[in-house]
MARDOMAR-659159 format. One record per residue: x, y, z of N, C-alpha, C in turn. Coordinates in steps of 0.05 Angstrom, whole numbers, plus 32768, in hexadecimal, padded with zeros to 4 digits. Each point is the difference from the previous one (the first is absolute). Example, Ala and Ser with C-alpha at 12.3 -4.5 7.8 and 13.67 -1.06 7.14 Angstrom:
// residues 2
81087F8E809C7FEE80188000801280188000;7FF980157FF28010801880017FF18016800E;
// end
This chain:
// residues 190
7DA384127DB1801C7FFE7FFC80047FFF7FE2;801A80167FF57FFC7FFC7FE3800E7FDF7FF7;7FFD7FFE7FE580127FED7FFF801B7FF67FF8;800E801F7FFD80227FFC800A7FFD7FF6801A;7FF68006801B7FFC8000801480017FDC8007;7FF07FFE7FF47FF67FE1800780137FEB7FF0;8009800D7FEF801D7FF57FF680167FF88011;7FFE801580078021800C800F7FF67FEE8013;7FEB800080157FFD7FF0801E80077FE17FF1;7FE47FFC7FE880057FDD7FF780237FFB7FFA;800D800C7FFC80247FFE7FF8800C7FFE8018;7FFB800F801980107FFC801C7FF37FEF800D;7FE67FF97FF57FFA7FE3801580127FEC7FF8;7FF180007FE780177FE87FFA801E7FF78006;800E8019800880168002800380027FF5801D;7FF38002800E7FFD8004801A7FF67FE38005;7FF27FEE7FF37FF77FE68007800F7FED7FEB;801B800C7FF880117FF17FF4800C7FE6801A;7FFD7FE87FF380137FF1801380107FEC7FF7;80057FEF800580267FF57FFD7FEC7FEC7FE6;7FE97FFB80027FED7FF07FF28005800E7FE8;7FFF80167FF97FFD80127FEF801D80037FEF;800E8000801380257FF97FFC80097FE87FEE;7FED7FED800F80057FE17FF280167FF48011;80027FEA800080167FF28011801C80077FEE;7FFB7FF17FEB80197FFA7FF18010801A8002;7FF7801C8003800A801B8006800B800B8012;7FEE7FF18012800980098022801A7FF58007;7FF47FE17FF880217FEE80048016800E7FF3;7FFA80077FEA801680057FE68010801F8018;7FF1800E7FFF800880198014800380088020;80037FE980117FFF8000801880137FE38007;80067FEE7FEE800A7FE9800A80258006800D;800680137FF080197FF7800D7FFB8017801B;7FF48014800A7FFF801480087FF97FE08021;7FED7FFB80017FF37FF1800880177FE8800C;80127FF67FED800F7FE48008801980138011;800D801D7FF480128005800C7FF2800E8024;7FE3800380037FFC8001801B80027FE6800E;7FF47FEC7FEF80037FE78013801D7FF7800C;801180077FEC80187FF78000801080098019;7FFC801D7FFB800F801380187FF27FF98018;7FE87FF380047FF57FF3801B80067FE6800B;7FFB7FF27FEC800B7FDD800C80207FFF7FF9;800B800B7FEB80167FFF7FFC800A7FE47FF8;7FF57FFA7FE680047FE880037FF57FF67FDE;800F800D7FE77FF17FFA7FE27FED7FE58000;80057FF280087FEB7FEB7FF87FE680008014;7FFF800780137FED800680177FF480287FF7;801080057FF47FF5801B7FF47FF37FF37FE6;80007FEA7FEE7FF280027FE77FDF7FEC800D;80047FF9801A7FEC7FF480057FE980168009;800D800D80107FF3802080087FEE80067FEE;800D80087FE27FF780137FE77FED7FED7FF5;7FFC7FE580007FF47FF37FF57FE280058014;80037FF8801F7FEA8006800E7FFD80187FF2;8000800D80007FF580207FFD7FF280057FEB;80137FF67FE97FEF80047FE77FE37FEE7FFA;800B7FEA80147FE67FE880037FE68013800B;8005800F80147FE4800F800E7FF6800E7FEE;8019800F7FF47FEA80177FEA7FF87FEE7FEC;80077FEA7FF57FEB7FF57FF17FE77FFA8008;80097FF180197FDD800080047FEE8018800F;8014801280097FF3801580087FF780177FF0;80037FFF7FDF800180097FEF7FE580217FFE;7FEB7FF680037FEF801280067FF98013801B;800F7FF68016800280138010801780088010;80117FFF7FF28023801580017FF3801B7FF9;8015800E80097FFF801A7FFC800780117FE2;7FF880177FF48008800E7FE580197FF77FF9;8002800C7FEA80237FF77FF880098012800B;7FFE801B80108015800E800780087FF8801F;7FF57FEF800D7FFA7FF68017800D7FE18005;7FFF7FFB7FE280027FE17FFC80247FEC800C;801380137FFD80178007800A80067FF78017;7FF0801B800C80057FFD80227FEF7FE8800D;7FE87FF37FF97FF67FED800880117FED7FF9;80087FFC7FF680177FE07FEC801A80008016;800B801F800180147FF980117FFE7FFB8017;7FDE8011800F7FF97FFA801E7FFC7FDE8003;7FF57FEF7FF07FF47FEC7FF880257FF18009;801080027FF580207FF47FF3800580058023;7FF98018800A80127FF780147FED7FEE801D;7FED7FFF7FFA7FEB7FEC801880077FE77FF2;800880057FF27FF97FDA7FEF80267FF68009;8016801D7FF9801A7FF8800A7FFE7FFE8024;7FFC800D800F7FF87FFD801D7FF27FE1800E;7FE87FF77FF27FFC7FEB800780087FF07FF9;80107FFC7FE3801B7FEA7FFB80107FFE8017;801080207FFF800E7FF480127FF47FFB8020;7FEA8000800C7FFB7FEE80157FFC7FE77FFA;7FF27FFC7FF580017FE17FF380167FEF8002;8014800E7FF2801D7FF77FFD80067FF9801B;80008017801A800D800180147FEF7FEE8010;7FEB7FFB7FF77FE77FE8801C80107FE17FEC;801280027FEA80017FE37FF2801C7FFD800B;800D80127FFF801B7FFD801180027FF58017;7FEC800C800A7FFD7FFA80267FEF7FE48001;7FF280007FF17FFB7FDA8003800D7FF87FFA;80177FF37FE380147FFF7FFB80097FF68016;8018801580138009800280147FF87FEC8012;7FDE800180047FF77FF380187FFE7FE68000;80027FF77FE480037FE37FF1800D7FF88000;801B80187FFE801E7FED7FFB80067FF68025;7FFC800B800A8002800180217FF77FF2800B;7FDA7FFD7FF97FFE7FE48007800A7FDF7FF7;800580077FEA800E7FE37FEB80198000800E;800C80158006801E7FFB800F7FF97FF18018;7FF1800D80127FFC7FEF80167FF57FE27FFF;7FEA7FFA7FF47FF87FE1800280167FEE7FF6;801180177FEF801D7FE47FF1800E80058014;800A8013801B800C800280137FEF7FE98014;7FF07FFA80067FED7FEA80127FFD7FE47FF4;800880047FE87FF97FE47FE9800F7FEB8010;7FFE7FED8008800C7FE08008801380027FDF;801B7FF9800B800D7FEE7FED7FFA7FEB7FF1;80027FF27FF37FFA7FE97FEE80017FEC8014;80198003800980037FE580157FF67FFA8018;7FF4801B80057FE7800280197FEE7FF27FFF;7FF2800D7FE07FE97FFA7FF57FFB7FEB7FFD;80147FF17FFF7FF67FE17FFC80067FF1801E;80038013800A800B7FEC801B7FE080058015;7FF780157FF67FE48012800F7FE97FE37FF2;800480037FE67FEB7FF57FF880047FDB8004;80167FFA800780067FE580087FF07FF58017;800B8014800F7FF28001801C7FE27FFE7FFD;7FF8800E7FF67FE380077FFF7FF57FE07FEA;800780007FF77FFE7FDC7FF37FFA7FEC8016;80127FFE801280077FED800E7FF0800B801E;7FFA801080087FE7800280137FE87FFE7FEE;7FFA80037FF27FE27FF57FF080027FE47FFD;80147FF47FF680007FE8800280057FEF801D;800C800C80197FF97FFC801B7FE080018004;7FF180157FF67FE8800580097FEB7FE77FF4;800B7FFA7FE87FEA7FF27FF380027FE4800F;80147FFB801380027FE180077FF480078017;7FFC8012800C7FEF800280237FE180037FF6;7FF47FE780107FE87FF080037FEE801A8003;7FE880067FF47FEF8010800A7FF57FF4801C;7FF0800C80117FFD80277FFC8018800C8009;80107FEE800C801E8015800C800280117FE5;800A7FFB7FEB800E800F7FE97FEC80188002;7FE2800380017FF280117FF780048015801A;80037FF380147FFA8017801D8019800E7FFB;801B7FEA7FF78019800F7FFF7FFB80157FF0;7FF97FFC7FEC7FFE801C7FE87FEA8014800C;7FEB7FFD80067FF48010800C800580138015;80127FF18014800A800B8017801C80167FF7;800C7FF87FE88013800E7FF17FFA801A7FF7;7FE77FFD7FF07FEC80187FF97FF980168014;80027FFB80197FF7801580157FE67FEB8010;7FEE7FF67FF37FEC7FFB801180017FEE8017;7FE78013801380027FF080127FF07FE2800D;800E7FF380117FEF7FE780017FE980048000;7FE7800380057FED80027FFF7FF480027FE0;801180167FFA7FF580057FD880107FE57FFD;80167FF5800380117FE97FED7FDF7FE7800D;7FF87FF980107FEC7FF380097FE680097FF9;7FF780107FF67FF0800A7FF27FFA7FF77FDD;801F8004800080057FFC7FDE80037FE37FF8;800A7FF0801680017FDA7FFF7FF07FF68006;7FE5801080127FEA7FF7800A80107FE98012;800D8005801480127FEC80187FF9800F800D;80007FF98019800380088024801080108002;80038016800C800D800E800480157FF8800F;7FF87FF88019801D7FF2801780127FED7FE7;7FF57FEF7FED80167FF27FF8800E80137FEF;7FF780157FFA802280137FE7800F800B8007;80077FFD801E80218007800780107FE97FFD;7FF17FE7800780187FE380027FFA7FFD7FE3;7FF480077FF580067FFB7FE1800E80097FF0;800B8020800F800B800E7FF380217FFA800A;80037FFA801580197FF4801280067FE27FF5;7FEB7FF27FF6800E7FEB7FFA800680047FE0;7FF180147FEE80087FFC7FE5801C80118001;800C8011800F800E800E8009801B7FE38006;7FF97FF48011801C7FEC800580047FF17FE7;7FE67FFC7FEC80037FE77FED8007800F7FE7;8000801C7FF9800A800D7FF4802280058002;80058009801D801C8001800780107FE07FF4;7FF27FEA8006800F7FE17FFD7FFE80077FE4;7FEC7FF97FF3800280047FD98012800C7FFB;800180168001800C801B7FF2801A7FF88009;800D7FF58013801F7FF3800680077FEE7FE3;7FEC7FF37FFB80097FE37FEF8001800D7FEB;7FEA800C7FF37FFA800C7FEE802080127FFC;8001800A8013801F80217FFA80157FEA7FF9;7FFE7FE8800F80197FF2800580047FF47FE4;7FF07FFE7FF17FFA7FEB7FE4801680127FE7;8008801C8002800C801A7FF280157FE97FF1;
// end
């Protein structure tokens, strides 16, 4: 090969393994940024959600710096790049909306179920004043009572007190009547 020859090929390689690296950032940005923000823009529709766009974008080719495409290529990758990066914004946006939504809906409902103030203290009064019923009934009644409350059955509540089994029904019947008498004096004391 002569060596105009080898010239001419070494000049179109180079040309040819030109890349945005070769461009430099500060250039690319300088010549593609607004090209770039007005795609984002016309996609999310939305200037400040379009300058977030342009910023992702320009963020990748920095670090993707060495393997972007030539500068004559460099364009159409930036803007293909602008609109995957505007596309998954806006899903993002639309999965933040919809929880949003699903948040406000549920917060509506538990303040729709919420006890009043004046409930709340009337719920938790109550609940005061059977614990303090409970604490005056003599064991083991109190324990079979709570046990038996829990679901279990005599045999496990007699299991768990290490008692006879035949005695934890009348134990449970009598902490049952001596609960009902307390809990009168106790309510009646208001």
């Amino acid at each position: 090969m002569s060596e105009r020859a080898g010239a001419l090929l070494d000049t179109v390689t180079d040309q040819v393994e030109t890349t945005a690296a070769a461009l430099g950032f500060d250039e690319a940005f300088t010549l593609h940024h607004r090209a770039v923000f007005r795609t984002a823009r016309a996609i999310v529709r939305d200037s400040a959600l379009a300058e977030d766009v342009t910023q992702e974008v320009f963020l990748r080719l920095y670090k993707n710096m060495d393997s972007t495409p030539g500068e004559e290529l460099l364009r159409a990758w930036l803007l293909r790049v602008t609109m995957n990066v505007a596309r998954n914004t806006l899903r993002g946006q639309s999965r933040a909306v919809a929880r949003e939504e699903l948040y406000a809906q549920d917060a509506e409902r538990i303040n729709w179920f919420a006890p009043a103030p004046e409930e709340e203290l009337e719920r938790r009064t109550e609940i005061e004043n059977a614990r303090r019923t409970l604490d005056r009934i003599k064991e083991p009644m109190r324990s079979c009572l709570l046990l038996k409350q829990q679901g279990l059955s005599y045999r496990e509540i007699a299991t768990t007190l290490q008692i006879n089994e035949t005695n934890v029904g009348s134990l449970i019947a009598r902490g049952r009547k001596e609960f009902v008498r307390l809990y009168g004096k106790i309510g009646g004391n208001r």
